[in-house]
C-alpha positions as CSV (number, residue, x, y, z in Angstrom):
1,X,-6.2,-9.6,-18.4
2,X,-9.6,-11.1,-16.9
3,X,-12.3,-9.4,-14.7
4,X,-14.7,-11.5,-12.7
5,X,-18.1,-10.6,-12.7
6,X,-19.7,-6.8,-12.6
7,X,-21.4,-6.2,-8.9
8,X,-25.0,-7.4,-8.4
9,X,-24.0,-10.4,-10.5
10,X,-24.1,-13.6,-9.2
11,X,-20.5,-15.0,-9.0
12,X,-19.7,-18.7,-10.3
13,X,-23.0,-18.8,-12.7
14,X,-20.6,-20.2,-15.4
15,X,-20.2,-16.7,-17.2
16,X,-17.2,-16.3,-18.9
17,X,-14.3,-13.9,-17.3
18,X,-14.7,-10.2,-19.3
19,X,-11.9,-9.3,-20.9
20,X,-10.1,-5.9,-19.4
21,X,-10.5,-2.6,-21.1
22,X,-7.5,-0.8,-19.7
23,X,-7.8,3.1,-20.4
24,X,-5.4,4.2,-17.9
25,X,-2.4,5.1,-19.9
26,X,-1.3,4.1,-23.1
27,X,1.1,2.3,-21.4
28,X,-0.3,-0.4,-20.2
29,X,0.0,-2.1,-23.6
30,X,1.5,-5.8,-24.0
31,X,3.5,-6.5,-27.5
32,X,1.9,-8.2,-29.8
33,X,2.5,-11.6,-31.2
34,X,4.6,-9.9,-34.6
35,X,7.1,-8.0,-31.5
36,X,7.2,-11.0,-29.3
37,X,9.3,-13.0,-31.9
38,X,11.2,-10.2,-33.1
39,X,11.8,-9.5,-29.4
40,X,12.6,-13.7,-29.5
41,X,14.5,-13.4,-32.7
42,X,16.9,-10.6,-31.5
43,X,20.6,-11.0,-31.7
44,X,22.1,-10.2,-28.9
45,X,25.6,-9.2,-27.4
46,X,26.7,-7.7,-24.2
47,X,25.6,-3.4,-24.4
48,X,27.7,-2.5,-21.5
49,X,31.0,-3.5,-24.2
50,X,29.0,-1.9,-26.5
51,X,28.3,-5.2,-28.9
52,X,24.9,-5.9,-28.8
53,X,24.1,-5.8,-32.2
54,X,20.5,-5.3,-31.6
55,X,20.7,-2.2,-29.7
56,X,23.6,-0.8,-32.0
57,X,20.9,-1.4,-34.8
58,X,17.9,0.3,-32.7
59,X,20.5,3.7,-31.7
60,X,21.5,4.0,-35.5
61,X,17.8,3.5,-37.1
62,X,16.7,6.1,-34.8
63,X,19.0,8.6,-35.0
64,X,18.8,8.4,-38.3
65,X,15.3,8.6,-38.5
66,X,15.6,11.9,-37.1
67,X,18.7,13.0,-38.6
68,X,20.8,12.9,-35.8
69,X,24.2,11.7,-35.9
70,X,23.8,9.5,-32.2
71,X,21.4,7.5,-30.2
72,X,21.3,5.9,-26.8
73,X,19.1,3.3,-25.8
74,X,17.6,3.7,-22.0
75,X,15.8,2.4,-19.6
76,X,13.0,4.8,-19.6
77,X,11.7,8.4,-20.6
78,X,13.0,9.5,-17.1
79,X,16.4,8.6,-17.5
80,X,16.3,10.0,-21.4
81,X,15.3,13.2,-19.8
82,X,17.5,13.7,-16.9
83,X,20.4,12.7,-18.5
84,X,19.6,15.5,-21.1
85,X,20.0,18.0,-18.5
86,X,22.7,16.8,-17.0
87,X,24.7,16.7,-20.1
88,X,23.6,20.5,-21.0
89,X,23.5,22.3,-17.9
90,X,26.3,22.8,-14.7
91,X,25.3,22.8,-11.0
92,X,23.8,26.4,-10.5
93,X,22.3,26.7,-13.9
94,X,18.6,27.6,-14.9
95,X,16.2,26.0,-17.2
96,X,13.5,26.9,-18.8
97,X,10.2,24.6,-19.1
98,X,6.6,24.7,-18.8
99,X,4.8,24.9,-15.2
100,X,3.1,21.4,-15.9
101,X,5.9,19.6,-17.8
102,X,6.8,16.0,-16.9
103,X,10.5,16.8,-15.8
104,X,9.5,19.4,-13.5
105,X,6.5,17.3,-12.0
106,X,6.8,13.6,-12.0
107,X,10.5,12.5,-12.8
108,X,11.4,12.4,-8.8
109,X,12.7,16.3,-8.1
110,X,15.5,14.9,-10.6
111,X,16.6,18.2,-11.9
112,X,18.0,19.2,-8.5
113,X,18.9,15.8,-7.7
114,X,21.0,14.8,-10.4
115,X,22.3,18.5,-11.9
116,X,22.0,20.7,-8.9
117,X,19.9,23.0,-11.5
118,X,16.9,25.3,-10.8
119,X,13.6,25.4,-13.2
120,X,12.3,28.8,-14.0
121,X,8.5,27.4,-14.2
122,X,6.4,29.3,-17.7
123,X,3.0,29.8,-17.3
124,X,1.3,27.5,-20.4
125,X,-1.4,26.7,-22.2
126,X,-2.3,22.6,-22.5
127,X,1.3,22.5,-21.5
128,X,2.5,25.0,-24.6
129,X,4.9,28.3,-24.5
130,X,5.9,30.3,-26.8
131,X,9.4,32.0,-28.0
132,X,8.4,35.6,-26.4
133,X,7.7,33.7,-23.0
134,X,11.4,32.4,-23.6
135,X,13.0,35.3,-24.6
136,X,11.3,37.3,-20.9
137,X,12.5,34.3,-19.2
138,X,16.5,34.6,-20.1
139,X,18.1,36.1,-16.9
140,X,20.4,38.5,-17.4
141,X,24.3,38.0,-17.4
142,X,24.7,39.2,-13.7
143,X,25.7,37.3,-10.8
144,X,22.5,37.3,-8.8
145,X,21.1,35.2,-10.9
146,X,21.6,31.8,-12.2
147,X,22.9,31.6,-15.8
148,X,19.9,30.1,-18.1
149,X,21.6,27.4,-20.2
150,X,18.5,25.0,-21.2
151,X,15.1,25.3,-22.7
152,X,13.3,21.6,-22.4
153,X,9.9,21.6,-24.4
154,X,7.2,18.9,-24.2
155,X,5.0,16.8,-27.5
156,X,2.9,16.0,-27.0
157,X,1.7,17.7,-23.3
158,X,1.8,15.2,-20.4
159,X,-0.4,17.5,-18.6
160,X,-1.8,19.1,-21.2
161,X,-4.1,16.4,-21.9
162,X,-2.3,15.5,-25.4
163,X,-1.9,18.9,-26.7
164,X,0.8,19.2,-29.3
165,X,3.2,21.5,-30.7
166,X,3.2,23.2,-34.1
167,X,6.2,22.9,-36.2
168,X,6.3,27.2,-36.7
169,X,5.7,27.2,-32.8
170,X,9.0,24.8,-32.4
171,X,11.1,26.4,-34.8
172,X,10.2,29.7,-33.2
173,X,11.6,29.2,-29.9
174,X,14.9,27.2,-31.1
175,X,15.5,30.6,-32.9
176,X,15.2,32.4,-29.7
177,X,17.6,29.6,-28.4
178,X,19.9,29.6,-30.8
179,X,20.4,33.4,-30.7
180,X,20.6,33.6,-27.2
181,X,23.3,30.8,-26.8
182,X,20.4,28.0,-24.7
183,X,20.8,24.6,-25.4
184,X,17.0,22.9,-26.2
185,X,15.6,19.7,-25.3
186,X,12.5,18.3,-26.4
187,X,10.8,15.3,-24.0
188,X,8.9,13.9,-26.8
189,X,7.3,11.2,-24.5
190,X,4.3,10.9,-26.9
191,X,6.3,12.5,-30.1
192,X,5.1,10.4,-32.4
193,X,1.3,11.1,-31.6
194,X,2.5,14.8,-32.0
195,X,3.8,14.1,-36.0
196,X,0.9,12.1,-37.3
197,X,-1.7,14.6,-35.9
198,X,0.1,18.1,-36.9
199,X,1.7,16.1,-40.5
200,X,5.7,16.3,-39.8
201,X,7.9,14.2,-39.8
202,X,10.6,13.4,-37.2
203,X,12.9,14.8,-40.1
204,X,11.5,17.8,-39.4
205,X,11.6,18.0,-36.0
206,X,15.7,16.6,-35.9
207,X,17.1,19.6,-36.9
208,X,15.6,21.7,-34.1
209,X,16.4,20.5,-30.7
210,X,19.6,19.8,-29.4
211,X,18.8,16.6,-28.0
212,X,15.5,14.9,-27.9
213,X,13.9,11.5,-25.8
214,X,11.6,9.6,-27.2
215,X,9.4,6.8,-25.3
216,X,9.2,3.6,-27.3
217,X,6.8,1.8,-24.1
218,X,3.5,4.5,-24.1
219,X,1.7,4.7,-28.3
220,X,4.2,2.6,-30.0
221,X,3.7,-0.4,-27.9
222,X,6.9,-1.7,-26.1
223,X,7.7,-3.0,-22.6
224,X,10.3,-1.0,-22.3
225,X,12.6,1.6,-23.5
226,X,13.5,4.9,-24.6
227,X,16.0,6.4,-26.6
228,X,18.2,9.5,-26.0
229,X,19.2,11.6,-29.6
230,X,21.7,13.9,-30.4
231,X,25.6,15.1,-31.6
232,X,27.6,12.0,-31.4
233,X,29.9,14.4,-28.5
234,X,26.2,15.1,-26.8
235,X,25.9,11.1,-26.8
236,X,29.3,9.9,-25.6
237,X,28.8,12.2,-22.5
238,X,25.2,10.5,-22.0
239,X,26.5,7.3,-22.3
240,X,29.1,8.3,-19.3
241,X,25.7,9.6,-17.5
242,X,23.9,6.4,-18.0
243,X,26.4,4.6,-16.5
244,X,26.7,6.5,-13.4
245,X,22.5,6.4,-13.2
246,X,22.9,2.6,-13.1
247,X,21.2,2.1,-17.0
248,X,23.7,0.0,-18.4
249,X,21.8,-2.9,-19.7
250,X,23.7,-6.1,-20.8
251,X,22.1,-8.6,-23.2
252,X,19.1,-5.6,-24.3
253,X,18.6,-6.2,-27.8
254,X,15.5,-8.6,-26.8
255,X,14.2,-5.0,-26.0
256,X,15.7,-3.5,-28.7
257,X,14.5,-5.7,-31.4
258,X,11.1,-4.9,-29.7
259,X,11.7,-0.7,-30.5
260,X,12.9,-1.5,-34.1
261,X,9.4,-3.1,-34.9
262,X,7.4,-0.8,-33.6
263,X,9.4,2.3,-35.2
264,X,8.8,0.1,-38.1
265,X,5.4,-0.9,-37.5
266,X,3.5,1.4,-35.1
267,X,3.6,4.5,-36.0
268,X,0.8,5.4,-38.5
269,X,-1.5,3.2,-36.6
270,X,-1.2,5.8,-34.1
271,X,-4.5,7.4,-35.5
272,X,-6.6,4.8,-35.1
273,X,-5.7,5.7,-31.5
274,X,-6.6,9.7,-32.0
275,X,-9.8,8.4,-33.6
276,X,-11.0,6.4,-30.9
277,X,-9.7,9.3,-28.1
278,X,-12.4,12.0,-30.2
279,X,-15.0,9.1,-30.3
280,X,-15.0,8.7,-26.5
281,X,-14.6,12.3,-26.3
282,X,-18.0,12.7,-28.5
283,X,-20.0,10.4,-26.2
284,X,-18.9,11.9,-23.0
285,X,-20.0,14.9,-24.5
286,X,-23.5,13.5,-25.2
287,X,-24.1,12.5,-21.6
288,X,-24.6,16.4,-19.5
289,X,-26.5,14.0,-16.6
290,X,-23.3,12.5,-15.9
291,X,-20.4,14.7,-17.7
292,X,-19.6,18.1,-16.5
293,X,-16.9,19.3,-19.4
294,X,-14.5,17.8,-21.8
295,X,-11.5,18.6,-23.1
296,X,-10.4,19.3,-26.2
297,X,-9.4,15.8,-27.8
298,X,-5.8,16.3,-29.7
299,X,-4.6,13.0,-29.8
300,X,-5.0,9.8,-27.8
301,X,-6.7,11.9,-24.5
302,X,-9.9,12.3,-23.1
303,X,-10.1,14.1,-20.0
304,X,-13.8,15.2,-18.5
305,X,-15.0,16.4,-15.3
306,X,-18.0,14.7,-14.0
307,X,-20.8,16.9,-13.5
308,X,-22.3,18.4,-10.4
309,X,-23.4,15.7,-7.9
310,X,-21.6,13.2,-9.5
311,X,-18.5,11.3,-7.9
312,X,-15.8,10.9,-9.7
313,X,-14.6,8.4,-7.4
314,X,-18.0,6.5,-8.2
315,X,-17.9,6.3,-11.5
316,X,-13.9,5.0,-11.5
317,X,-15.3,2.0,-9.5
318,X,-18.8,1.8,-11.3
319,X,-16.6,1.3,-14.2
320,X,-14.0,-1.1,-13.0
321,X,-16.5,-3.6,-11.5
322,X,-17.4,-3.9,-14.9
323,X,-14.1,-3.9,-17.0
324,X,-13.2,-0.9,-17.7
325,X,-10.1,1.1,-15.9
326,X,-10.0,4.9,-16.0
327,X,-7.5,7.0,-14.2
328,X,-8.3,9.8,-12.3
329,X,-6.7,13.5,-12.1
330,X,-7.7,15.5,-9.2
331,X,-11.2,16.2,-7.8
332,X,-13.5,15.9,-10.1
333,X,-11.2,15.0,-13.2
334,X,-11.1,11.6,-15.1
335,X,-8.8,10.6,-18.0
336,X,-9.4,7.7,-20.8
337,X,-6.5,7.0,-23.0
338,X,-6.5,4.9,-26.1
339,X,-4.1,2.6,-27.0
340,X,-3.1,-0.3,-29.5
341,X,-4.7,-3.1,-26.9
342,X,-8.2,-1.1,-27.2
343,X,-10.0,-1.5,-30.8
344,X,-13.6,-0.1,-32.3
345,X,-15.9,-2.9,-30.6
346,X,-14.2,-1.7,-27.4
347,X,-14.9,1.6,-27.3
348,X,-18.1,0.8,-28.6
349,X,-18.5,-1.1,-25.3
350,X,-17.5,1.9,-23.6
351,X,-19.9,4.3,-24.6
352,X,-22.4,1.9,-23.6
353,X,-21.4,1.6,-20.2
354,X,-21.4,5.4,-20.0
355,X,-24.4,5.9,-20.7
356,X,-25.6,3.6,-18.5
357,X,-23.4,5.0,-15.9
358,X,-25.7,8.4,-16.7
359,X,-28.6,6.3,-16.0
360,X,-27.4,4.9,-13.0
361,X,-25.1,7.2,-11.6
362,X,-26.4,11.2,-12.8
363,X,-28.3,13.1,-10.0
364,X,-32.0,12.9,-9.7
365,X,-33.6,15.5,-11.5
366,X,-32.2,16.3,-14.8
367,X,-28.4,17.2,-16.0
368,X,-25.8,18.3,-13.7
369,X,-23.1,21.7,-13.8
370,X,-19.7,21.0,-14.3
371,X,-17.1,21.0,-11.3
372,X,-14.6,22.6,-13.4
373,X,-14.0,23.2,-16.8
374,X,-11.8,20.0,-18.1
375,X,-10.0,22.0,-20.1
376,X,-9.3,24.1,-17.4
377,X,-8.5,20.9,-15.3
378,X,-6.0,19.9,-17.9
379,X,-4.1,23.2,-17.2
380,X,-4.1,23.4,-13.4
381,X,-4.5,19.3,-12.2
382,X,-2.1,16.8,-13.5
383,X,-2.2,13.5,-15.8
384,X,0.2,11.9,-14.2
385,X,0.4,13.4,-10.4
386,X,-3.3,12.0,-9.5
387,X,-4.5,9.0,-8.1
388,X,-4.8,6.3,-11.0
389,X,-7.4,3.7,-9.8
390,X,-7.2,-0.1,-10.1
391,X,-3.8,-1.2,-10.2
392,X,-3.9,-4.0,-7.6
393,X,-5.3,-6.1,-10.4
394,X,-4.3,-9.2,-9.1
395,X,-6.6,-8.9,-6.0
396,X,-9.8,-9.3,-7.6
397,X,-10.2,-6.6,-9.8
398,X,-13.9,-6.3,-10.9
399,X,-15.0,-8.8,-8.2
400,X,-17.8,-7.5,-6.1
401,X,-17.2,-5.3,-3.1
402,X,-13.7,-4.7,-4.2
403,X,-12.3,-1.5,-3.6
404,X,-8.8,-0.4,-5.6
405,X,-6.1,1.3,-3.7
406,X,-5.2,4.8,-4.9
407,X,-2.2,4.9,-6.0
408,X,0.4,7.2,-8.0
409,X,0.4,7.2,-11.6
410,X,4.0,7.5,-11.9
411,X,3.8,10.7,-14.6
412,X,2.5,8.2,-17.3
């Protein structure tokens, strides 16, 4: 992807395109060439009849990976998810989540939609509860209230700017779970982030959720795809569910050879990605002029507010005339995510746009006040509910005078 020139340059001087550095989502990533011929290599069947070889290959590596005893290959994290709770819960039940979690916010009112279920909605921090919230949370067996059935956690934190999970705070609340009879489900969108930052292992984390989703399209670099784990019983009934959802896929081991490499492949690399995340984090923090706050930096996050007098808004276009995208969160609130398409000599390039952007952009007269904490903003605005800017790349993105449409981010 190609950007014409920054505004204030003249076009058609013979200067090369720039290249784009996309820091929207980590999903924005393309496969590499290794992927693209395992992708092209694949051996495929038909997955509907249940003999694509690939895929069967993909479900089995995973689940095993996590110790499970199934796996199902979907779509997308959305589906993963709601077929989770459809499979756990009956029409009337209650779950339990997070106030910011992705299934609750961005996945389309899906609880209701498909399983007719009601979230009880815990106050968190970055996106984290805890067991005692849990055990408040259980209604009690009386017929004014809705039975609670399902607990669904979140690793890394959507919302939470990248925060993560402990492996004691896990365990702690699938005791509560397990003693109280509640199924648990963890969305593990960005799981992997979550195990080379804290140091387990998705062997580790297997044997304490019911079922768990895991994205294969956001760190680890696919176009598509996410998987669904669990009890082989758990699984059957899923695959029932991904039928009636309309995710049978037919010849999908082209995708699935893609998810075996990067399971294979992509993983560790994830903290080169964490690095890069703190290293933006660091210069943000260097520029007060231009940066109100920023959040703590977990994994592959940054999220800042811009300081007082500064528009966020702005400095989102400042920044794509010249190359870079960044999404936005709310007033005030920006977000960078790194990625496996954005190396050292990018970010490099980064902080020196910012700081220009602090020259350029900062109020006269010395360093601004924050709008809002961004840690604060992490808690209360939303990754994937705000405006992102700069998706109608087609239309002359970086051209002078452009403006990008605001858009949803789609929960990403």
């Amino acid at each position: 992807m190609t950007v014409g020139p920054a505004d204030g340059e003249a076009a058609g001087n013979g200067a090369p395109p720039r290249k784009v550095i996309d820091l929207r989502s980590d999903t924005v990533t393309r496969p590499t060439p290794k992927m693209l011929a395992a992708m092209c290599a694949a051996e495929v069947g038909d997955d509907v009849w249940g003999d694509d070889p690939t895929v069967n290959q993909l479900q089995e590596y995973a689940a095993a990976l996590f110790g499970k005893e199934a796996a199902l290959f979907c779509p997308s994290g959305t589906m993963t998810n709601q077929i989770a709770i459809k499979v756990h819960t009956q029409p009337g039940d209650e779950l339990l989540c997070a106030d910011t979690s992705h299934i609750y916010l961005y996945e389309g009112g899906g609880i209701a939609f498909n399983s007719g279920v009601q979230p009880k909605l815990l106050p968190s921090e970055r996106g984290r509860i805890r067991a005692a919230q849990v055990e408040a949370a259980i209604n009690a067996d009386d017929s004014h209230y809705p039975p609670t059935r399902l607990v669904c956690l979140e690793n890394t934190a959507n919302k939470g700017g990248g925060g993560y999970y402990s492996l004691e705070e896990m365990q702690a609340i699938a005791s509560v779970c397990r003693a109280r009879g509640l199924a648990l489900h963890l969305d593990g969108a960005r799981l992997f982030n979550a195990c080379v930052e804290a140091g387990y292992t998705p062997a580790d984390v297997g044997p304490i959720f019911d079922s768990i989703s895991i994205c294969l399209s956001k760190g680890l670099g696919c176009p598509v795809g996410s998987l669904l784990l669990g009890t082989a019983a758990f699984i059957r009934r899923a695959h029932r569910i991904r039928k009636v959802l309309g995710g049978g896929m037919r010849q999908a081991g082209f995708l699935a050879a893609a998810g075996l490499y990067a399971l294979r492949n992509n993983v560790d690399r994830l903290r080169d990605d964490h690095a890069r995340a703190r290293r933006l984090g660091r210069a943000l923090a260097s520029l007060p002029c231009l940066v109100g706050s920023v959040a703590p930096v977990d994994t592959n996050i940054a999220i800042f507010t811009a300081a007082e007098g500064v528009e966020a808004k702005a400095l989102v276009e400042w920044l794509r005339a010249r190359g870079v995208l960044v999404s936005t969160m709310g007033p005030g609130v920006l977000r960078l995510v790194t990625h496996l398409d954005v190396d050292d000599a990018q970010v490099e390039a980064v902080e020196a746009l910012l700081a220009e952007a602090a020259r350029h952009l900062a109020p006269r007269g010395g360093a601004g006040a924050p709008v809002a904490g961004a840690e604060a903003a992490v808690a209360t605005q939303g990754e994937a509910g705000a405006a992102a800017v700069g998706l109608g790349l087609a239309n002359g993105v970086g051209q002078a005078g452009a403006t990008a449409p605001e858009v949803q981010a789609g929960g990403e």
